[in-house]
MIMI-589651 format. One line per 8 residues: number of its first residue (from 1); their letters; for each residue x, y, z of C-alpha. Coordinates in steps of 0.001 Angstrom, whole numbers. Each point is the difference from the previous one (the first is absolute). Layout:
N
NUM> a> X,Y,Z | ...
//
This chain:
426
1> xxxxxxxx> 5767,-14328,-11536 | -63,2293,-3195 | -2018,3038,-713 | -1245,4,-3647 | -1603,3076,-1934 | -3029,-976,-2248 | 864,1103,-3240 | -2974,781,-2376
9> xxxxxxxx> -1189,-3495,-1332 | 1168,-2264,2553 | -2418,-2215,1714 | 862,-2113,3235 | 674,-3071,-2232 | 2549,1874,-2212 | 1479,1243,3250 | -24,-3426,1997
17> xxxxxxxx> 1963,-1185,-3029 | 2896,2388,269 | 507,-1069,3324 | -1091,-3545,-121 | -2577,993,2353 | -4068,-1390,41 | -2038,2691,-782 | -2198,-507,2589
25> xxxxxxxx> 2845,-123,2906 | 905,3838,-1440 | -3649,795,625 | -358,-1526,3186 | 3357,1456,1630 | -970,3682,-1437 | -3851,-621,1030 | -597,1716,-3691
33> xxxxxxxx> -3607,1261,-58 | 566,227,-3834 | 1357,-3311,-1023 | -1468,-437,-3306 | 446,3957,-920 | 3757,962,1153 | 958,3857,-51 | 2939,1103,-1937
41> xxxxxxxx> 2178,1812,2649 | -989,-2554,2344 | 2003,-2146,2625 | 778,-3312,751 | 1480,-1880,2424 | 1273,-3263,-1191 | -256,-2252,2858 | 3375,-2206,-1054
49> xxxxxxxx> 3189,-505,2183 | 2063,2276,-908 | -232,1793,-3718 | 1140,101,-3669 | 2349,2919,-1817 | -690,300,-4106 | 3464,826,-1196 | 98,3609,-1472
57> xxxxxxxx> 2138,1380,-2595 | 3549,540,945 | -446,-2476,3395 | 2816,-2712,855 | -286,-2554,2412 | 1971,1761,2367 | -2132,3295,-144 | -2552,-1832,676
65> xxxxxxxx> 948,-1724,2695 | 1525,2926,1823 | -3762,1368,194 | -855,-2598,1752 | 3370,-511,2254 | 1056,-3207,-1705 | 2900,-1142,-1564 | -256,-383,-3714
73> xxxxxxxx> 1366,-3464,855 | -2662,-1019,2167 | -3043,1850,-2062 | 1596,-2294,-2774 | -231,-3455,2223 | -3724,772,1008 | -1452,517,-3802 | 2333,-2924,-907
81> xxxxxxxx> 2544,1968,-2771 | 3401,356,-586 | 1413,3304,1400 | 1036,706,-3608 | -3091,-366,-1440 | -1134,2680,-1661 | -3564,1845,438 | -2618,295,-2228
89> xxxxxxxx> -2466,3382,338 | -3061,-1231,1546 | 1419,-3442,2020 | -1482,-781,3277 | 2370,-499,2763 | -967,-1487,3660 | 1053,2655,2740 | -638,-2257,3280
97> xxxxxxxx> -1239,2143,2845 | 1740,2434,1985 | 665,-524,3982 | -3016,1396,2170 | 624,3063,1882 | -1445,-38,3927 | -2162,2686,1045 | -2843,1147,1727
105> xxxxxxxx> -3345,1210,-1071 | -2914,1298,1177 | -3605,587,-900 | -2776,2589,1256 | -3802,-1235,-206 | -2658,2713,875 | -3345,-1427,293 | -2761,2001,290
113> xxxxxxxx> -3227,76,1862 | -340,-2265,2964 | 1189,-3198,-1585 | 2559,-1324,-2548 | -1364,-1107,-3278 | -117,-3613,-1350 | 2247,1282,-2897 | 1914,2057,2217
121> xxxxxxxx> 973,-3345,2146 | 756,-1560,-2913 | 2158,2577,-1524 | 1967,-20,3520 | 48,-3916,-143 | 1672,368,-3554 | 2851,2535,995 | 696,-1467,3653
129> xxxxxxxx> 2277,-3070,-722 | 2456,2844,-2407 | -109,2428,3439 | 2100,1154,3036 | -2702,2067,1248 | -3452,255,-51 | -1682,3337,1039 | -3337,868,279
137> xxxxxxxx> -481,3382,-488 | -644,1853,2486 | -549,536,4178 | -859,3574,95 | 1062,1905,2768 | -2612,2309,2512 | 1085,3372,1034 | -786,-1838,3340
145> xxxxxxxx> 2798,-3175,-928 | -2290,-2347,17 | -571,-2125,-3800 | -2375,-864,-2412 | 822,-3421,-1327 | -500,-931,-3757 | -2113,-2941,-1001 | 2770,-2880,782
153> xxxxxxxx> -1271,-3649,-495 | 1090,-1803,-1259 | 3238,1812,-563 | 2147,-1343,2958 | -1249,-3757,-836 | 1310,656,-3634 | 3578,1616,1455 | 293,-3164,2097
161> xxxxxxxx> -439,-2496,-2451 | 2424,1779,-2346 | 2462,1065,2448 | -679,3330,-729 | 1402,2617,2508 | -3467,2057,702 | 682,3750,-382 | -1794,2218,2347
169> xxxxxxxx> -1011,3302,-1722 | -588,3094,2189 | -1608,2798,-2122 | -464,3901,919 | -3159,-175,-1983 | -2606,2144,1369 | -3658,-27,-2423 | 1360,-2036,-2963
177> xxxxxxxx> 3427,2692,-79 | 3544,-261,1724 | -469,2903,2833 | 2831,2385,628 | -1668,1293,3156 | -526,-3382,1410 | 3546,-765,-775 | 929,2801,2026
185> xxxxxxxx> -2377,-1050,2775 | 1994,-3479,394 | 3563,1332,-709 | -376,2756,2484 | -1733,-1417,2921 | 1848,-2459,2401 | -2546,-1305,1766 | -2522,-793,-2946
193> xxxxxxxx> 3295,-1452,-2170 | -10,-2782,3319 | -3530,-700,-324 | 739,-594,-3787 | 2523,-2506,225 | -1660,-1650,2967 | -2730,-497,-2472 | 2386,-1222,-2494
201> xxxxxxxx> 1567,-2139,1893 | -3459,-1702,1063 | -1256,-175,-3371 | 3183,-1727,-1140 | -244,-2279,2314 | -3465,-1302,-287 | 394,-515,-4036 | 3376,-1197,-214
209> xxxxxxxx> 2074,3104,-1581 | 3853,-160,-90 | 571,3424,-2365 | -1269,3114,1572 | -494,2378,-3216 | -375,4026,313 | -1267,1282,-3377 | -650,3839,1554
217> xxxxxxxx> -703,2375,-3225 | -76,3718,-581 | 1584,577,3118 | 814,3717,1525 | 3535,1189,-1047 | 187,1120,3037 | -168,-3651,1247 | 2639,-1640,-1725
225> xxxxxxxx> 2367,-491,3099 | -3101,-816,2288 | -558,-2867,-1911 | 3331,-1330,-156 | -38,582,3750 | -3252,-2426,-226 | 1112,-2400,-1967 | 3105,-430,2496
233> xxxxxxxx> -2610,-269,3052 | -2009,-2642,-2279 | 3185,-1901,-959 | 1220,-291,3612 | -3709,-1228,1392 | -261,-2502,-3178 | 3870,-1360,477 | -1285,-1317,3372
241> xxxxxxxx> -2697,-2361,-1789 | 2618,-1141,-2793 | -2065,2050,-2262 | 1693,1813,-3556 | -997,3579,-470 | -291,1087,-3530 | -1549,3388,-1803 | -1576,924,-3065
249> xxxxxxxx> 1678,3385,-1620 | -632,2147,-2906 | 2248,16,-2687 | 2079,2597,137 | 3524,797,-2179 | 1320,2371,2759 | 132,695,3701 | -1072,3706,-1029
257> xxxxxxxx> -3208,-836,-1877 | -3079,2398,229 | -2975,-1810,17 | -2692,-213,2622 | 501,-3856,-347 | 3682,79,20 | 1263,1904,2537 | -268,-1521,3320
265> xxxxxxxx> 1041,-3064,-1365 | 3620,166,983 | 1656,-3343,-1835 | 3399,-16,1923 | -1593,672,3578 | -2653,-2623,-897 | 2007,-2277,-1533 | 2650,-157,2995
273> xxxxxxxx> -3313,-1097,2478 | -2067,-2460,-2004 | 858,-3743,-948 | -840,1227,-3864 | -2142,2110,-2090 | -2417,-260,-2814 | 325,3029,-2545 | -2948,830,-2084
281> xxxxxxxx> 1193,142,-3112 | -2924,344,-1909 | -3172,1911,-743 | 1820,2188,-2508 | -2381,-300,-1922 | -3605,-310,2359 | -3765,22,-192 | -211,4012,718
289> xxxxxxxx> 2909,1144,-2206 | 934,38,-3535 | 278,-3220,-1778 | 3432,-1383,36 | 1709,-3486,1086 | -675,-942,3811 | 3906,-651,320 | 2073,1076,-2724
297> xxxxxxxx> 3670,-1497,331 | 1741,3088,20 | -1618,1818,2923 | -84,-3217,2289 | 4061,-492,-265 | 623,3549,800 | -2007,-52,2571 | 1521,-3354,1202
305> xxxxxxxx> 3797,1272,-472 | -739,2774,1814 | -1528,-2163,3120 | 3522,-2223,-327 | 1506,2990,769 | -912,748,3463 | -867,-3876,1142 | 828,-3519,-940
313> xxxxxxxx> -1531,-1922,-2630 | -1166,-2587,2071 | -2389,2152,1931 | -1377,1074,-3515 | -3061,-1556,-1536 | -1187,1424,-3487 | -3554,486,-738 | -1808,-1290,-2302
321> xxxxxxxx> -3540,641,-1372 | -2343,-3625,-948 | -2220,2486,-2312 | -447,2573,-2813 | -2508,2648,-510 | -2625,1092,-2772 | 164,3331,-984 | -2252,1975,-1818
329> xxxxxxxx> 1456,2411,-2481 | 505,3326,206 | 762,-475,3480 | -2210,2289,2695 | 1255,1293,3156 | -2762,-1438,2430 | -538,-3227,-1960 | 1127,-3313,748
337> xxxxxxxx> 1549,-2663,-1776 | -1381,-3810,152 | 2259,-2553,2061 | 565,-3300,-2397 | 2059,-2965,377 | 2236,-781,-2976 | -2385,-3079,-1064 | -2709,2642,-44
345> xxxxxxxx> 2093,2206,-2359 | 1006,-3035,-2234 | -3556,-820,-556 | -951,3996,-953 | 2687,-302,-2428 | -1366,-3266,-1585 | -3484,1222,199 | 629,3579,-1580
353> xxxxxxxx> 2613,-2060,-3086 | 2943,2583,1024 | 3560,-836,761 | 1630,322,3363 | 3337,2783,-321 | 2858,-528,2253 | 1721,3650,1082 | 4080,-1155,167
361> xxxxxxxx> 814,2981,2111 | -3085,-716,2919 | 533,-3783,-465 | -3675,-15,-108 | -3079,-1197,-2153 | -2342,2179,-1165 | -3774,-607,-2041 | -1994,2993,-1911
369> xxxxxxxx> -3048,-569,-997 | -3324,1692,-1003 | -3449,-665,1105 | -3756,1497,-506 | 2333,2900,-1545 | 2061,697,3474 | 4057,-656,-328 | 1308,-2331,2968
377> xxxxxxxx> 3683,-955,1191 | 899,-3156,1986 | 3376,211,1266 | 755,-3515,2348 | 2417,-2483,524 | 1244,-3039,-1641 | 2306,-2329,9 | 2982,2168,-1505
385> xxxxxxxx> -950,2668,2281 | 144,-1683,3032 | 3350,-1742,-1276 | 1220,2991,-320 | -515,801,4156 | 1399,-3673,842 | 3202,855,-2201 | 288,3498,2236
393> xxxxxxxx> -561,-1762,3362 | 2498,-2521,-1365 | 2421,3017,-1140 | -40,1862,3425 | 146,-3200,2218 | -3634,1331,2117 | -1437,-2050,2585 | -2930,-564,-2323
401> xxxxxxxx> -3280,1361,-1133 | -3051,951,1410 | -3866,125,-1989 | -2631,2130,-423 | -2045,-1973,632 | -1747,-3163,-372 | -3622,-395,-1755 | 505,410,-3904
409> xxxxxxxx> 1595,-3219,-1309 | 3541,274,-2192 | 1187,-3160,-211 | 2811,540,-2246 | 1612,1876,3714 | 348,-2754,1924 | 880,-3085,-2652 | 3539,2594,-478
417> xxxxxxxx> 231,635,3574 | -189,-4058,604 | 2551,-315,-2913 | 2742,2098,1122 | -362,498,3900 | 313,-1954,2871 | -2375,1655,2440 | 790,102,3178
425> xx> -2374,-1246,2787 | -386,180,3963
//
């Protein structure tokens, strides 16, 4: 597959042509809620095997075909020329498709209320058969250990059918906020710590859960080695069911970090106990804060190197937002941005006739726009920004990557995933 950027003019047909690609098979593949009004800025995925290079000035056949690890021998057999033959500016050459890389990957869903959504099902219906994992989000934990269990049908019939591991997700969330004091509560107290994972344990049995998941935020400082010490109790009750243990951490670029969120999150202690971790890199940019991209490039591979550091890179998953946010401008402390999917975005900026920008150093897309006299920023994802994350998990040989979360469609996600990864199912 091939990403294309809409230049100003172009239309789907013009497009198609370039790539001797229907029109309508572009639309369809991207599900473009502007078909008939493209966005410069905007990107395509090409649904063909495989993709074309436009020879540049100064290119040879054997530049090019280094990009793409061929021999300029063999990049000369497939497009059916000479190896002498020189290049015009402009010529399309075939580049057939790269080997798929195996890896894992995960998705959270969160419904909310007492049941799961027709769109929500559907939205988990569309991701499963591209997933590792499934994970409703969440079972929070009692100060007594007991649970409360999420809204979960049809969740474990769709993890079935797909072969989806399902993810267990136990939560310190106490009133709609992670809970430092009931954190403390189950790190510190044997006896209610048993009654926890005999509750686990009994709720993992009746729906079928192979991944038991601890995503325990704004923990104590104080209780960084108590929950390592948890974990290890966890891991060795789990073990005996055949279970994997796994963790969600914050994203941290040293062991030293200050941070409320950061600091009892010890990555080398962790990482030594658990089966693998899922790192949330993202929410740089988030619906309380300034406006900025969700996951600019740059932060997430520091963060990243820094976790290769102190564990293996296959116990790391890299996280990855589905979603962008609506800001209005000038940002307000106290205000909050508007959660949009990228098709949502795409349609503001065909609505409200403005471009879509591209920031090279974020690897992200970004929209401004005006209206009823108020100044508004979109930054999201697309297609080049979520490359961008598939050729760092690629780079740094991780275990995979893990989403936040199911419910806003962005198809252009999993058509690269399903091009260039083998995923890997239980």
């Amino acid at each position: 597959m091939q990403i294309h950027v809409v230049q100003q003019g172009e239309t789907l047909f013009t497009i198609g042509s370039i790539y001797s690609t229907a029109p309508q098979s572009i639309a369809d593949a991207n599900q473009l809620p502007n078909p008939d009004r493209l966005v410069q800025g905007q990107a395509l995925v090409i649904p063909i095997v495989g993709r074309y290079y436009f020879v540049q000035p100064g290119d040879s056949l054997f530049s090019i075909a280094q990009q793409f690890g061929l021999s300029y021998q063999e990049l000369a057999r497939i497009n059916g020329i000479s190896p002498e033959q020189p290049l015009a500016v402009g010529w399309r050459l075939y580049i057939p498709p790269a080997p798929k890389v195996t890896a894992e990957f995960n998705a959270y869903v969160e419904p909310f209320g007492d049941e799961v959504t027709q769109e929500l099902q559907t939205r988990t219906r569309e991701a499963a058969p591209y997933l590792t994992y499934l994970a409703p989000f969440s079972f929070e934990v009692k100060r007594d250990g007991s649970l409360e269990d999420p809204p979960l049908a049809p969740f474990p019939a769709i993890a079935e059918a797909n072969r989806n591991i399902l993810m267990m997700v136990i939560t310190n969330l106490e009133d709609g906020a992670f809970s430092d004091e009931l954190g403390r509560i189950i790190l510190t107290d044997t006896a209610i710590q048993d009654t926890l994972l005999d509750n686990i344990v009994k709720k993992a049995k009746e729906y079928g859960f192979r991944d038991i998941h601890f995503d325990f935020e704004y923990l104590r400082p104080a209780d960084r080695d108590a929950y390592v010490a948890f974990l290890k109790k966890a891991k060795e009750r789990f073990a005996q069911e055949g279970w994997l243990l796994s963790a969600a951490l914050a994203p941290k670029t040293s062991a030293d970090q200050k941070g409320k969120w950061y600091e009892a999150h010890d990555y080398k202690a962790i990482g030594e106990v658990v089966d693998f971790v899922v790192i949330m890199t993202y929410e740089w940019g988030y619906s309380g804060g300034p406006a900025q991209a969700v996951s600019p490039i740059g932060p997430v591979r520091r963060v990243l190197e820094y976790a290769l550091t102190e564990m293996p890179p296959q116990k790391v998953m890299m996280g990855q937002n589905l979603y962008g946010y609506d800001w209005t401008l000038p940002f307000e402390e106290g205000t909050q941005a508007r959660a949009i999917s990228p098709q949502q975005a795409i349609q503001i900026a065909a609505t409200q006739g403005v471009p879509i920008q591209y920031d090279q150093t974020a690897q992200a897309p970004f929209i401004e726009y005006t209206t009823n006299g108020t100044d508004h920023i979109i930054w999201f994802e697309d297609a080049r920004s979520i490359q961008a994350k598939f050729d760092l998990l690629k780079e740094l040989n991780l275990r995979g990557m893990s989403y936040w979360k199911l419910g806003l469609p962005f198809p252009q996600n999993w058509l690269l995933l399903n091009d260039q990864f083998d995923v890997v199912k239980q």
